[in-house]
C-alpha positions, 0 to 999 in steps of 0.5 A, spaced: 222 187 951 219 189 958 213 195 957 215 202 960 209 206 959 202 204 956 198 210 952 191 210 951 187 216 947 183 221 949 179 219 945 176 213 950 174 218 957 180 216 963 176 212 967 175 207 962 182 207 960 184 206 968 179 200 966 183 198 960 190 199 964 187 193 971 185 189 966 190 188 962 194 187 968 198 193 970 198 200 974 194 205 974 199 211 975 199 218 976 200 222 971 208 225 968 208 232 969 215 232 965 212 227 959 212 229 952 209 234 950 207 231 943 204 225 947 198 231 950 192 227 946 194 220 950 194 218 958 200 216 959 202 210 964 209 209 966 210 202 968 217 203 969 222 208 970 226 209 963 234 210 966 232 202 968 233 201 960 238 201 955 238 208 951 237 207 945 232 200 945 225 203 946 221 201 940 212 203 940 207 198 939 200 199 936 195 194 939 191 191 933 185 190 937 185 196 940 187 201 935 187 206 941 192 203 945 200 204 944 205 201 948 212 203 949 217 198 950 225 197 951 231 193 953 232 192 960 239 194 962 243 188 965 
């Protein structure tokens, strides 16, 4: 499973999540004017496309230590 976006609450301002995002060793990216509405309460970081994933393979992961941070991963297509 790769990650595809990383999503932080706005309960931690976005200069500290842009932090969070460098140290734990991914991109600061833009956001997604076409992300998911229901996702308004988070910044998100798409690291990866989501046509280079296989449909259906996304799965959330919810960062123990860090209750804010969710990460969305998938299967890679071949």
């Amino acid at each position: 499973m790769e990650v595809q976006t990383i999503r932080i609450s706005k309960d931690i301002s976005k200069r500290e999540a842009n932090s969070i995002i460098k140290k734990m060793g991914y991109k600061v990216t833009p956001p997604n004017p076409k992300s998911n509405p229901q996702y308004t309460n988070y910044h998100s970081y798409r690291q990866r496309s989501p046509s280079k994933f296989e449909n259906k393979s996304f799965r959330t992961k919810e960062i123990k230590k860090s209750p804010h941070i969710f990460m969305i991963l998938g299967k890679l297509k071949k």
